[in-house]
C-alpha positions in Angstrom: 31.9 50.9 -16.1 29.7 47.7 -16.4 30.7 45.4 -19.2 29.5 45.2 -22.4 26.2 42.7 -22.9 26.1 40.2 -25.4 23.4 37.8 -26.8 24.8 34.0 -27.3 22.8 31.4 -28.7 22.7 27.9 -27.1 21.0 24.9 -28.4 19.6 22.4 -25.7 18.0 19.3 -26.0 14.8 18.6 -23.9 11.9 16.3 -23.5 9.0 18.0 -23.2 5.1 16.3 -22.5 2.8 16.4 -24.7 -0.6 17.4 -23.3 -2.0 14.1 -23.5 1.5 12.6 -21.8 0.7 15.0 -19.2 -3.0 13.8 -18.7 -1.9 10.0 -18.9 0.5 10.4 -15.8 -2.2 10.7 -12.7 -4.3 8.5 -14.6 -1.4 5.6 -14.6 -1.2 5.6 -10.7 -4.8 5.6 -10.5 -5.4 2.0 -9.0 -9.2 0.4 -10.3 -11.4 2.6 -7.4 -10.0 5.6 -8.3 -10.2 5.6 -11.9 -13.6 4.6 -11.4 -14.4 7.7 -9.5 -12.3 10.0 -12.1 -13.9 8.6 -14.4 -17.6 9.3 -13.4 -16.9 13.0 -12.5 -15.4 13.4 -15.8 -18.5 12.3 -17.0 -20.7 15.2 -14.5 -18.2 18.0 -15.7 -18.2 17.3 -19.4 -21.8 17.4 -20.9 -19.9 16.1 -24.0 -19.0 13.1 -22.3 -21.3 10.5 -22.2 -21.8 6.7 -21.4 -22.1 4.5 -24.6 -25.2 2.4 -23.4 -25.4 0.8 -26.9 -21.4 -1.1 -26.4 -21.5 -4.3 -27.3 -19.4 -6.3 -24.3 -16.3 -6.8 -26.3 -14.0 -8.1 -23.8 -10.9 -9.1 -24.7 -8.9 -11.8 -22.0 -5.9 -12.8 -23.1 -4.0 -16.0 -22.6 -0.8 -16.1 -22.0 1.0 -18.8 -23.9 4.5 -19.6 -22.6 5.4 -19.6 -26.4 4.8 -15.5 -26.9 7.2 -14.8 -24.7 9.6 -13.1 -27.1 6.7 -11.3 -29.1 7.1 -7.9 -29.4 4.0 -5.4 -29.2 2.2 -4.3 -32.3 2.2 -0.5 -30.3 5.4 0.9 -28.2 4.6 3.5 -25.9 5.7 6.2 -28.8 3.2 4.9 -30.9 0.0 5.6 -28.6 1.2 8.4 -27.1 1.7 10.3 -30.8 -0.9 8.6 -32.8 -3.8 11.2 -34.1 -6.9 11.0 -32.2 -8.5 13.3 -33.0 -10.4 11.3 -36.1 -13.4 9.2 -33.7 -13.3 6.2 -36.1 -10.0 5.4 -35.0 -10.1 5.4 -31.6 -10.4 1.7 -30.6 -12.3 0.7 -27.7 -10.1 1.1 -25.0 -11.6 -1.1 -22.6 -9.6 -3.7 -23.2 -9.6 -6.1 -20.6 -12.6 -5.2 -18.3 -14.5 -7.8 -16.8 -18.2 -8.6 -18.1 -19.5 -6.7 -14.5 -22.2 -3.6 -14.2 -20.5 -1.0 -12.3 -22.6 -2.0 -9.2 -20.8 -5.5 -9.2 -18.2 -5.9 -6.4 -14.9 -6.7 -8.1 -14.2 -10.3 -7.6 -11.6 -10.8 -4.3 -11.7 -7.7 -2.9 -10.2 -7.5 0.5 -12.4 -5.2 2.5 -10.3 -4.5 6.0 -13.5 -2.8 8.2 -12.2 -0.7 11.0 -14.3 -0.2 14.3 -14.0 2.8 16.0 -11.8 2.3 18.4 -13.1 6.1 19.8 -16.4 4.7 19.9 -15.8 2.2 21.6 -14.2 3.7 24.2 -16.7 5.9 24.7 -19.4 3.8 25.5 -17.6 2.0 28.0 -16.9 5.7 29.5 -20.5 6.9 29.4 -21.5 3.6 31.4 -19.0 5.4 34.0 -20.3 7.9 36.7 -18.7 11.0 35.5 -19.2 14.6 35.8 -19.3 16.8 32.7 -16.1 18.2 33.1 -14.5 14.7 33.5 -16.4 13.0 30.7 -15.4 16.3 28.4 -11.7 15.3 29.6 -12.1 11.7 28.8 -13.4 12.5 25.8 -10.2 14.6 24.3 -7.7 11.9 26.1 -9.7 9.2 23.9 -9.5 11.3 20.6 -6.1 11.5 21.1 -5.5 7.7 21.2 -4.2 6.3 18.3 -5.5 2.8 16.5 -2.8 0.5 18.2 -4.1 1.9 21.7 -1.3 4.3 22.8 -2.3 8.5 24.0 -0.5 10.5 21.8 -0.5 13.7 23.8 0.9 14.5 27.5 -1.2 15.3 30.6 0.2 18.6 30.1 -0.3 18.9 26.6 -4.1 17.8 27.0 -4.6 20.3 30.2 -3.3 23.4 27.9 -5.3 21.9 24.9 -8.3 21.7 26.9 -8.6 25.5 28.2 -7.2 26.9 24.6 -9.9 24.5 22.4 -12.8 24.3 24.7 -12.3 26.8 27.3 -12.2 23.9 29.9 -9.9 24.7 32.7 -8.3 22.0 34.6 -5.1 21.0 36.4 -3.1 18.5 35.1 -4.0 16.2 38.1 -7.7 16.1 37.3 -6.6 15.0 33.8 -4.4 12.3 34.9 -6.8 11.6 37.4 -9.1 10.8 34.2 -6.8 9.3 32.2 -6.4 6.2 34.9 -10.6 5.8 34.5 -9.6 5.7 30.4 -6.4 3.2 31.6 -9.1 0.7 33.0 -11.2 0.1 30.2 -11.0 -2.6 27.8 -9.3 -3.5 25.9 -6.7 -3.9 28.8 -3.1 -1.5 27.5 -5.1 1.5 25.9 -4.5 4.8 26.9 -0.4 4.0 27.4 2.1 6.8 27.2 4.7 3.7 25.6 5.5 0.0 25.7 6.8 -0.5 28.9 3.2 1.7 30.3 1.3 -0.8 27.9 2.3 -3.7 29.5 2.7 -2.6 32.9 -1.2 -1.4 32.4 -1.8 -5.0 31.3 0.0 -7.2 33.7 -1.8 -5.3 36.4 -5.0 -6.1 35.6 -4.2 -9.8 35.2 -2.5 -9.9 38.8 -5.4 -8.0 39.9 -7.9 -10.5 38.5 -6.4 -13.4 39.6 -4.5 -14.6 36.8 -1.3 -16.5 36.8 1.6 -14.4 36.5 4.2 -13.7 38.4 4.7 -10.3 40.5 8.9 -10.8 39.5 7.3 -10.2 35.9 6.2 -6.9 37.1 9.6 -5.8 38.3 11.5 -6.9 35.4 8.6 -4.6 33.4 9.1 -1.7 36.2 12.7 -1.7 36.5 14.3 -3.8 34.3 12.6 -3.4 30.9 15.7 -1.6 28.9 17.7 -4.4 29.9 14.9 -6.7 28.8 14.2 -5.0 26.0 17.7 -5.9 24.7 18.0 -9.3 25.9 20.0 -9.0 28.5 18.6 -11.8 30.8 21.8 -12.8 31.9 21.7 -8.8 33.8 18.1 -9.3 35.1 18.9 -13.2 36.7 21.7 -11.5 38.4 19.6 -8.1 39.2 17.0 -10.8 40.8 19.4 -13.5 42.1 16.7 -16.0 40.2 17.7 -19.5 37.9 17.4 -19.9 34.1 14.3 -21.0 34.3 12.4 -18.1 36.4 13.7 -15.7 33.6 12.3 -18.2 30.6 8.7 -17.5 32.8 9.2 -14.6 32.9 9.9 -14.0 29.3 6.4 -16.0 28.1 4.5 -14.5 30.4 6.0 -10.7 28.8 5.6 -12.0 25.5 1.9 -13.3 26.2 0.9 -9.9 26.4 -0.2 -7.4 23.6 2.3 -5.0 22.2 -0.8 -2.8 20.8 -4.0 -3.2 22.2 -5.9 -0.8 19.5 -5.8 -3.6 17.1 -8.2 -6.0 19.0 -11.0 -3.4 18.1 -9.6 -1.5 15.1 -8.7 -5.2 13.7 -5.5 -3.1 12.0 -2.4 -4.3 12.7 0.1 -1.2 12.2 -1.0 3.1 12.1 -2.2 2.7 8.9 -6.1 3.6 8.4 -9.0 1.1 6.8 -9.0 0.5 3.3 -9.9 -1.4 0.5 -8.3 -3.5 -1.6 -9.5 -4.1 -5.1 -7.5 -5.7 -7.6 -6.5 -4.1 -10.5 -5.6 -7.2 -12.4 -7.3 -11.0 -12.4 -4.5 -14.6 -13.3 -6.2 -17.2 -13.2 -4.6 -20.8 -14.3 -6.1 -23.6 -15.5 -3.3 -26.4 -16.3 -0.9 -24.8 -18.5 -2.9 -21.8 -19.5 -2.5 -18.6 -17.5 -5.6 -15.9 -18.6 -4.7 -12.3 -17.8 -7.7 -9.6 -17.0 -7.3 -5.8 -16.3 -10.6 -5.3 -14.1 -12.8 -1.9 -13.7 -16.0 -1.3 -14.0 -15.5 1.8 -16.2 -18.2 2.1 -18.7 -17.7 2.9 -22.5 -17.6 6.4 -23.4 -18.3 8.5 -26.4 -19.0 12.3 -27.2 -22.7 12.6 -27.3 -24.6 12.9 -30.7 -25.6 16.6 -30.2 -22.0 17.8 -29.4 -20.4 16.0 -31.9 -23.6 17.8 -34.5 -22.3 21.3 -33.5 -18.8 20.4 -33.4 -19.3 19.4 -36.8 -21.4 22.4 -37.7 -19.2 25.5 -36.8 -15.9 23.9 -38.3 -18.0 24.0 -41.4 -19.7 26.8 -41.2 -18.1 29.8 -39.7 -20.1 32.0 -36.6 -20.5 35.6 -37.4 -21.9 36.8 -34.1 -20.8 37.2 -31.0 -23.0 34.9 -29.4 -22.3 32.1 -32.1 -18.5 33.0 -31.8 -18.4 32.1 -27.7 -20.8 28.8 -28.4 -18.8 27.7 -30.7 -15.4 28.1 -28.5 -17.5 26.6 -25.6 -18.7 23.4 -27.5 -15.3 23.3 -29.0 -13.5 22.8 -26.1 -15.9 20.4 -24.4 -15.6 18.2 -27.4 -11.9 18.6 -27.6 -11.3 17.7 -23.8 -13.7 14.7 -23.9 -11.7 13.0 -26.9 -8.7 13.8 -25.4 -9.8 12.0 -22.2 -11.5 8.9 -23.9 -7.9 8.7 -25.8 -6.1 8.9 -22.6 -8.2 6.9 -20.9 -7.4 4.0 -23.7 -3.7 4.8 -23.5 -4.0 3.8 -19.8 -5.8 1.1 -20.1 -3.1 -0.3 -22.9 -0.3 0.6 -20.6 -1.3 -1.2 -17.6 -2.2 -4.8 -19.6 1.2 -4.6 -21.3 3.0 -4.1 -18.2 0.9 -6.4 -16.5 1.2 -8.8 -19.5 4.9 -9.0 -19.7 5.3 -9.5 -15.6 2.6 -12.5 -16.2 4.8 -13.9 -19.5 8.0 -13.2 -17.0 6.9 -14.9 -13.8 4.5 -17.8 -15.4 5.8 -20.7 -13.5 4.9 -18.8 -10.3 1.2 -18.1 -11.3 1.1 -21.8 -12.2 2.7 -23.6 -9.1 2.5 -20.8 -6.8 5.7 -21.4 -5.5 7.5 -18.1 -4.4 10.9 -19.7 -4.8 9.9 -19.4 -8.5 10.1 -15.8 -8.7 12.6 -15.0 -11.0 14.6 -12.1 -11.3 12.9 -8.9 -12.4 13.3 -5.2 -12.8 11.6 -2.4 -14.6 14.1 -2.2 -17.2 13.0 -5.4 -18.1 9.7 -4.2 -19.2 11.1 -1.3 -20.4 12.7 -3.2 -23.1 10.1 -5.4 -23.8 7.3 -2.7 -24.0 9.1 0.4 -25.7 7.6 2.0 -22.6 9.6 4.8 -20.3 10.7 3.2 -17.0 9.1 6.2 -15.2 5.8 5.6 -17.2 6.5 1.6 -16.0 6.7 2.8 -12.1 3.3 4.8 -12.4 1.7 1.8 -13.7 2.3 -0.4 -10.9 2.2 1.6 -8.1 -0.6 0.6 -5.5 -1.8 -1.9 -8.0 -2.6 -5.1 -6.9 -3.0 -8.5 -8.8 -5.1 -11.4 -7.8 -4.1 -14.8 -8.4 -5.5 -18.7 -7.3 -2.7 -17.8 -4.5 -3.6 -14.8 -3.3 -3.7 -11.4 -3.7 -0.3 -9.7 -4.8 1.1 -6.0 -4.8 2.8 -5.6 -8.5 6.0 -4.6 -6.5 5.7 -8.4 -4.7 7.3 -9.7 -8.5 9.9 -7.2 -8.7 13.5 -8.3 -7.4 17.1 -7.7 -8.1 18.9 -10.7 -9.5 21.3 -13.3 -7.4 24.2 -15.1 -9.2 24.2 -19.0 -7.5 27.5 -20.5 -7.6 26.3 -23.6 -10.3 25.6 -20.1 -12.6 22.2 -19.7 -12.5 20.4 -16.5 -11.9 18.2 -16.4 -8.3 15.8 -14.1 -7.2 16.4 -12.0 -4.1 12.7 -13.1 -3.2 14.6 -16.6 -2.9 17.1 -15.7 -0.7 14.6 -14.2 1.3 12.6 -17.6 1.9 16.1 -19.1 2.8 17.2 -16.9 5.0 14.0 -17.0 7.0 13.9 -20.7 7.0 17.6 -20.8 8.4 16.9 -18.5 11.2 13.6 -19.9 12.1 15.5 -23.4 12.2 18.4 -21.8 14.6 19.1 -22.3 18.4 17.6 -19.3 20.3 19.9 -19.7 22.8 22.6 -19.4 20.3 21.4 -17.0 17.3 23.1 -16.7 14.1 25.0 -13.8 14.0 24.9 -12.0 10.3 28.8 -13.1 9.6 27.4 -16.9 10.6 24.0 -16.2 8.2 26.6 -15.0 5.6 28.5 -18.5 5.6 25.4 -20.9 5.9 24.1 -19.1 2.5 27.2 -19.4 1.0 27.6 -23.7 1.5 24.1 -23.7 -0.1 25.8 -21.5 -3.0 24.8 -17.9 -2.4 27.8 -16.0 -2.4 26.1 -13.1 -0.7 28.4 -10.3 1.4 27.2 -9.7 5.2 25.6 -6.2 4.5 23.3 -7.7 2.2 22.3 -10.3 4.5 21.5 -7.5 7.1 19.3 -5.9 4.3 17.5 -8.6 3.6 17.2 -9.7 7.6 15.4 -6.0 7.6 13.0 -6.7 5.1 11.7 -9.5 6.9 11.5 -7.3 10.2 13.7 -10.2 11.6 16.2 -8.4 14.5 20.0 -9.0 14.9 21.0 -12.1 16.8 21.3 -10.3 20.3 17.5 -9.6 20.2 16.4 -13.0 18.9 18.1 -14.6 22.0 15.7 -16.8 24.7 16.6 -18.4 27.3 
């Protein structure tokens, strides 16, 4: 017999978004060339929505006076996210910090990292080759399998079965490795390697082969030693070889002479990542004392157009009696309703991003002013969370893939962001300073004789970090810097 049902009644507590919350979150990781391009389809979908072309260019650039620093906001995050916008008069104008730019000005310092086809460019070197159809449709598919550092990303077998399934091409897997040497011989010299050791075999041949100056015992520590030198073993390979100290320390310049990915000399991109354009988000700039913040877009001012706001105002006084009037009315309704929401949204974004931005300007001021990355103080969300009245989760949207740029560069938001250090006089370091440190230490060291991690761990330690030897290997990992085995030379 099942047993008997009963209702219970539970209380919970939850946070639930508000619709505009739940508008505001995409809109806070937007960085300044997306929000652009939301912005302008908002504007093509929404005939309510319409560019202001009568705004007067009140831009507002704030100065950052070292004095504010423990202002509060006249708004926390509670207050624009629940305030009534629904009246126009009160919506301020939300663009609050935009430069005085038409939207077919560049924005000032953007990096623009062009990519040339590598593909291309293989391909005209190919087509200059005598080829048959079949061979140039092969080189072809080994060429769009090459990735932007230079290296073929599929197997000769892979290719031959891709070839007859794709493009009904049937071929052996000799004829395609018979191809992929005529792609293995054009420039640049590396491309079209299976892995390292292939990419600089590839290379090393062609510079014997031309007449260059390198040693054939380089070839043979690539073809049959490289996991040995790979890991530094030269004391292996000198005994593999029966050579002196001073063969292998040849040897190793004329290895390291050569390029690890040969894609980049055309792609000009230095990792697998694809071109792009960066565009600040925010503008420091310092002149003596005075640091002046500006949150840059070129995002027009927007208003509900006259007619919409007309009938808007029309059926809520007067109510439709037919159908027809009844489904205009809904339709105008909630075209006007979604294009104040999004002109209130789009303020409450614009608001959120200068205050973040504000207080990490207030927090790290003597940076901005000297440009001294030792400087960089300790900082972490919650910081701004407290200072702002902002969520920290609504803090990490705001900075994500933002960039700042400053008379020293151009800066990802998460560059100023760093866990705090306790030096042994009882001052508070940043992590970026231990950073700097331990770079300069081991840049400094003996090759022949690294510094191991425990060693690193000591040297910090006489200069008043008291840091523990896991941390050191964290940090030796951020700066891509390998363990002492691997930063041995003879």
């Amino acid at each position: 017999m099942a047993g008997k049902q009963t209702l219970t009644q539970e209380q919970k507590l939850a946070q639930r978004l508000s619709p505009l919350q739940l508008q505001l979150v995409p809109l806070l990781q937007m960085n300044s060339l997306e929000i652009e391009e939301h912005v302008m389809n908002e504007i093509n979908d929404n005939p309510a929505l319409e560019v202001n072309e009568n705004a007067s260019e009140n831009q507002l650039n704030d100065n950052i006076n070292k004095d504010e620093y423990g202002d509060e906001f006249k708004e926390t995050a509670d207050d624009i996210l629940n305030a009534d916008y629904r009246n126009e008069d009160d919506i301020p104008y939300y663009r609050l910090n935009a430069s005085n730019r038409s939207a077919d000005d560049e924005a000032p310092n953007a990096i623009l990292i062009s990519q040339t086809s590598l593909m291309d460019y293989l391909m005209e070197q190919v087509n200059e080759r005598k080829l048959d159809d079949t061979q140039r449709h092969i080189a072809q598919y080994i060429i769009g399998n090459i990735d932007d550092s230079g290296y073929l990303q599929r197997s000769a077998t892979a290719i031959t079965d891709d070839l007859v399934f794709q493009t009904g091409i049937d071929v052996s897997e000799e004829e395609v490795m018979k191809v992929l040497k005529v792609v293995q011989e054009l420039d640049p010299a590396g491309v079209g390697a299976t892995d390292l050791q292939d990419c600089l075999r590839l290379q090393l041949e062609r510079k014997i082969a031309e007449g260059h100056d390198f040693s054939r015992l380089t070839l043979t520590v690539i073809n049959e030693h490289f996991d040995k030198f790979s890991k530094k073993h030269y004391d292996r390979i000198i005994s593999a070889l029966g050579i002196d100290e001073n063969t292998m320390s040849e040897i190793n310049e004329d290895i390291r002479s050569l390029t690890p990915k040969p894609g980049v000399a055309i792609t000009g991109i230095a990792d697998d990542s694809h071109s792009q354009q960066i565009t600040p988000d925010f503008i420091v700039e310092v002149d003596g004392e005075e640091i002046s913040l500006t949150l840059t877009n070129n995002i027009p001012e927007l208003q509900i157009s006259e007619s919409y706001s007309s009938s808007y105002e029309h059926y809520s006084k007067n109510k439709p009696t037919s159908r027809h009037d009844k489904e205009t009315a809904v339709a105008i309704k909630e075209k006007y309703e979604k294009a104040k929401d999004f002109i209130a949204v789009l303020k409450m974004r614009q608001e959120t991003l200068f205050n973040t931005m504000r207080f990490i300007t207030l927090h790290q001021r003597d940076f901005f002013i000297e440009g001294d990355e030792t400087m960089i103080r300790p900082m972490i969300l919650k910081d701004i969370a407290e200072y702002t009245g902002y969520d920290i989760s609504v803090i990490s949207r705001a900075i994500a893939n933002k960039y700042a740029s400053t008379p020293w560069g151009i800066f990802p938001l998460k560059y100023f962001f760093n866990e705090g250090i306790q030096h042994k006089n009882g001052d508070e370091v940043s992590s970026q300073e231990i950073l700097l440190i331990l770079k300069t230490v081991i840049s400094e060291e003996n090759k022949a004789r690294p510094f191991s991690d425990e060693q690193l761990c000591s040297i910090l330690k006489k200069k008043g970090y008291v840091i523990a030897r896991r941390t050191i290997a964290k940090y030796r990992e951020k700066l891509a810097i390998p363990v002492a085995r691997l930063r041995k030379e003879i």
